[in-house]
C-alpha positions in Angstrom: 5.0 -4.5 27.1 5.7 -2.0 24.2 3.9 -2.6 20.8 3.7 -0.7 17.6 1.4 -1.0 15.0 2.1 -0.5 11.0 -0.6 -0.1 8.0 0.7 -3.2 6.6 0.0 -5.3 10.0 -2.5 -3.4 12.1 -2.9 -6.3 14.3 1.1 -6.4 15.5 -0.3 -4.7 18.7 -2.5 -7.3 19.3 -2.0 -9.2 22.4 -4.4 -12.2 23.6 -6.7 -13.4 25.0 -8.5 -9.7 24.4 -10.0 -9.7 27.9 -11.0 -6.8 29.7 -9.2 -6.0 32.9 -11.3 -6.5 36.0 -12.5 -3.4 37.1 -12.5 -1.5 34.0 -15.5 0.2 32.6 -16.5 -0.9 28.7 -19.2 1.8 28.4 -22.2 -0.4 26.5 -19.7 -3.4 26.4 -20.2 -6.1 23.4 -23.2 -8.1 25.4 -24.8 -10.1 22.3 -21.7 -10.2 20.3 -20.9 -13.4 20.7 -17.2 -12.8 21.7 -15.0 -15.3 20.8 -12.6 -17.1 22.9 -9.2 -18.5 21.2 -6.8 -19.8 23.3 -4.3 -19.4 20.4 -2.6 -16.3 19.7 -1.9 -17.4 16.3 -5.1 -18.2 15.3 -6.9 -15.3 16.3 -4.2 -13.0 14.3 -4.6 -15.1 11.4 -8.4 -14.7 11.5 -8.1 -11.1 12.5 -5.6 -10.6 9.2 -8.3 -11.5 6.8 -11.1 -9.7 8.8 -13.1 -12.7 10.3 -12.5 -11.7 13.9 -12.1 -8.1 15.4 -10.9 -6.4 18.4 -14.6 -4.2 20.2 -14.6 -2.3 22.8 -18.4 -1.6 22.8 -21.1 -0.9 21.0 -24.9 1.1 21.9 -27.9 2.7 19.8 -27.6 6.3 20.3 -29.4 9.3 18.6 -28.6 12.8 16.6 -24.8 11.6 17.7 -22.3 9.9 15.7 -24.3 10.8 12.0 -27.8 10.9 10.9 -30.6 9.4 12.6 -30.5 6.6 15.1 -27.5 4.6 14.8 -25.8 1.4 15.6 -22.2 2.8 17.0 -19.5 0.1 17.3 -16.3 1.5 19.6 -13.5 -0.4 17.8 -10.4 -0.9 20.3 -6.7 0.1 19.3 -5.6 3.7 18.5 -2.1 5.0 17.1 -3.3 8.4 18.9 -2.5 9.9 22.4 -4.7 13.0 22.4 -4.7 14.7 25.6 -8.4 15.1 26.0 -9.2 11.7 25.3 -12.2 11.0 26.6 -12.3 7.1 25.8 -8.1 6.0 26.7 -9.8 2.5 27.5 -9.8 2.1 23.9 -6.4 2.8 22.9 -5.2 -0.7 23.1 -6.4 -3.4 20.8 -5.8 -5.7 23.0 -8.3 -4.1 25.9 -10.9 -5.4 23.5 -12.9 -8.3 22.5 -12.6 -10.7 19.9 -15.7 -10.5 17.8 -16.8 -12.4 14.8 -18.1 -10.6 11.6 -21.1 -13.0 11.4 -22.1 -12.0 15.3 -22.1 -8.4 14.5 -23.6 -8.2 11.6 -26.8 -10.3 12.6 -26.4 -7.5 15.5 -26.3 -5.2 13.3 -29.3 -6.4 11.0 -31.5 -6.6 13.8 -32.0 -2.7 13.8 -32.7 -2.3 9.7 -36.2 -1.3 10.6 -35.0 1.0 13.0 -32.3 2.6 10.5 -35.2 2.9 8.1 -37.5 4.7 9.5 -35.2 7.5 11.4 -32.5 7.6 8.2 -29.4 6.0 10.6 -27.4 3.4 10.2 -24.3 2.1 11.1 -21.7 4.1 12.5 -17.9 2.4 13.3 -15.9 4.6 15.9 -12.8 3.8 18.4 -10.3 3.8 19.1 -9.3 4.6 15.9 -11.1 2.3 13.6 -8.9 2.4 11.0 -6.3 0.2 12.6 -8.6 -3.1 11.9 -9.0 -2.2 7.9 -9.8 -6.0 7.0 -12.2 -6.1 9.3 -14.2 -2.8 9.2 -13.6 -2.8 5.8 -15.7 -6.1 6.1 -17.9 -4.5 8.2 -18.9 -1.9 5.5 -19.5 -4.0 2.9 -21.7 -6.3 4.9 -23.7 -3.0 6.0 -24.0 -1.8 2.3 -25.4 -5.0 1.0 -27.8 -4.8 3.5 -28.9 -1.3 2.4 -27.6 0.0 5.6 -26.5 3.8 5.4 -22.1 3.6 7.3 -20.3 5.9 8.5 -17.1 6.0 10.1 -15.7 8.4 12.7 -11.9 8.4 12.3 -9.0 11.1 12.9 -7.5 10.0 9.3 -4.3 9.7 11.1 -4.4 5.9 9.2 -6.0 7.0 6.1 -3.8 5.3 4.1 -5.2 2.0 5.6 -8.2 2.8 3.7 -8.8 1.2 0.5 -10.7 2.4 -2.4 -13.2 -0.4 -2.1 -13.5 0.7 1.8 -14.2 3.9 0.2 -16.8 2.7 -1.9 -18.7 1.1 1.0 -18.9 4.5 3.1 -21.2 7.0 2.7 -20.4 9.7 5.6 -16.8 10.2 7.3 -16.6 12.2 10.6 -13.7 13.4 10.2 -11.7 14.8 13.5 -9.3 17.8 12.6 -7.6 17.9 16.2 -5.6 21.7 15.1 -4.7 23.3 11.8 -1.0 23.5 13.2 1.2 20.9 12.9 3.4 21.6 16.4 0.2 22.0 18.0 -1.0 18.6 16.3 1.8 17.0 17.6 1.3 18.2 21.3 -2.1 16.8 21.0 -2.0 13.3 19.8 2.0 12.9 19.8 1.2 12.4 15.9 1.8 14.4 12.7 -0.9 15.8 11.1 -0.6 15.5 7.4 -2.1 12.1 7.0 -5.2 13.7 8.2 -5.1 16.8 5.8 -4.3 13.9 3.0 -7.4 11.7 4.1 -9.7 14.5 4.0 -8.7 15.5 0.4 -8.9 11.9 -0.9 -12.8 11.8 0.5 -13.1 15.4 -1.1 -11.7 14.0 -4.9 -14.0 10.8 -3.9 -17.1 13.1 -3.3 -17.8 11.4 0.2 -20.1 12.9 2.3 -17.8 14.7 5.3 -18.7 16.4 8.7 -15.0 17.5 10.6 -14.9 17.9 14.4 -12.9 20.0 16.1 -12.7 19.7 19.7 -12.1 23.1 21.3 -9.6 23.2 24.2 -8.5 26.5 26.2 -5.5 26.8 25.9 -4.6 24.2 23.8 -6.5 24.2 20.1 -8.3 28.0 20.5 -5.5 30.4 19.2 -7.4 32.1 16.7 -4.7 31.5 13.7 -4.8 27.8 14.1 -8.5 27.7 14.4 -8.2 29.7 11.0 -6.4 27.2 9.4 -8.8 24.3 10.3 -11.5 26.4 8.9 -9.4 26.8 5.6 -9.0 23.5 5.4 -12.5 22.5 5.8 -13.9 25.0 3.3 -11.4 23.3 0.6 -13.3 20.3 0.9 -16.1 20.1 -1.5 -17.5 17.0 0.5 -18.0 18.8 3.3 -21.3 19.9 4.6 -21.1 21.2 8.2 -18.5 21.6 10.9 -19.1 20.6 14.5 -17.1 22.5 17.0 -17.2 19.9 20.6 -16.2 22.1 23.5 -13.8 20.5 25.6 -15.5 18.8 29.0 -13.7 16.7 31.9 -16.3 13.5 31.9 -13.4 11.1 30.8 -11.3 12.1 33.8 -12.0 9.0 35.6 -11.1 6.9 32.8 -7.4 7.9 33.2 -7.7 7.4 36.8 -8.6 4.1 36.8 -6.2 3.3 34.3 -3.1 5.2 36.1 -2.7 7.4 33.1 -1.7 11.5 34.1 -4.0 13.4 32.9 -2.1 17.0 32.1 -5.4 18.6 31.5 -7.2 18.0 34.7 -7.4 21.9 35.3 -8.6 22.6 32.4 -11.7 24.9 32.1 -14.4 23.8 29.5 -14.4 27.2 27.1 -17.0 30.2 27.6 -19.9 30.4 25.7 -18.2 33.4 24.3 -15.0 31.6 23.0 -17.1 28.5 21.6 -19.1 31.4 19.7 -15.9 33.4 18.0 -14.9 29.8 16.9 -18.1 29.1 15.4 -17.8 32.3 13.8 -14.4 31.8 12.5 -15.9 28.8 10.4 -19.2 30.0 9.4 -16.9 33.2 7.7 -15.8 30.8 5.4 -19.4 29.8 4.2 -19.6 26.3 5.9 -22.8 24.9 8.1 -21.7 25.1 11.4 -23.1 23.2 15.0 
């Protein structure tokens, strides 16, 4: 079955129920989520529309990895990319998920104030691309902001225009993934364009939201020097942000695609030298930004 997905009706991929396929791996799964089972396709799409009810993948406590501190990391499930180094294509499809209530994750999420607190984490929301449930993370955020929860989200900005200002106002670090400064090579990547990215990051910048971009370096594939040079522009034209992490490219997902029949075109792929992961380091420390 073929689905597409729109800003105005993120949940039009949605297919139900949202089971898991036997066999397939889901990582820290959503044990103690509560998920929801509704026989009704129309009731669940109605509850996901107003963001009672969203599609998870996962979700773990993890350290020093997805923002400051230790934090709560909820893998969101539906993604409008195809990048071909995806490490987690399990979440691609909302409907891979599981229905999950907004009360059941935020009393998950409660549960680890103390823990936030005393290493200066929080809540991070990843994918997937979480961006595609916008009534439901947006939710999410507030929930975690009234709670005096530091959020962050980790997002390509390929939907930033699903964001909303009050979103915004609930967010207080975006990880922002810059996939390539070069449009064709954007494309080639994800099979996306890459303006709304450039146009998300801007918005956080004029917003004065704290931003760390990732850039995922692939031989071959997103290490030509010019369009590393043009991520590295970009980044420094961002008054929000305040450091650059540059993820060398690694083959751990490979088995991912495997079980799920996907080809995987960079299965000879090298991971890059020490050398070329330092002359792309270099290339964005030169234009004055904090780089890991």
């Amino acid at each position: 079955m073929t689905t597409t997905t729109t800003a105005q009706d993120p949940t039009a991929c949605v297919d139900v129920p949202l089971e898991l396929p036997s066999g397939r791996r889901a990582g820290a799964g959503t044990a103690g989520l509560g998920a929801v089972d509704l026989s009704r396709s129309s009731e669940l799409l109605a509850r996901m529309r107003v963001g009672e009810v969203g599609s998870v993948h996962s979700w773990e406590l993890v350290t020093a990895v997805d923002g400051p501190g230790t934090r709560l990391t909820v893998f969101m499930a539906g993604c409008p990319l195809r990048c071909l180094y995806c490490h987690n294509p399990d979440t691609w499809k909302m409907r891979d998920g599981k229905a999950v209530e907004y009360d059941a994750l935020m009393a998950r999420i409660a549960r680890y104030r103390g823990v936030f607190s005393a290493t200066g984490g929080g809540l991070t929301i990843s994918g997937g691309e979480p961006l595609q449930q916008p009534a439901f993370v947006g939710r999410v955020l507030a929930g975690a902001k009234a709670l005096g929860i530091h959020t962050t989200i980790d997002t390509s900005g390929s939907l930033g225009a699903s964001c909303t200002d009050s979103m915004l106002d609930n967010i207080d670090l975006v990880l922002l993934d810059v996939k390539s400064g070069d449009p064709e090579t954007y494309r080639k990547v994800t099979g996306r364009a890459l303006q709304p990215t450039l146009d998300f990051g801007r918005r956080l910048s004029d917003r004065g939201i704290e931003t760390w971009i990732r850039f995922v370096l692939v031989p071959g594939l997103t290490d030509d020097v010019d369009n590393v040079a043009k991520v590295a522009d970009y980044a420094a034209s961002l008054s929000s942000v305040t450091r650059v992490e540059v993820l060398p490219f690694h083959q751990m997902g490979t088995d991912k695609w495997d079980s799920l029949g996907i080809r995987y075109e960079l299965a000879e792929t090298e991971p890059p030298s020490p050398e070329l992961v330092e002359r792309v380091r270099s290339q964005f420390r030169d234009r004055g930004l904090t780089v890991y």
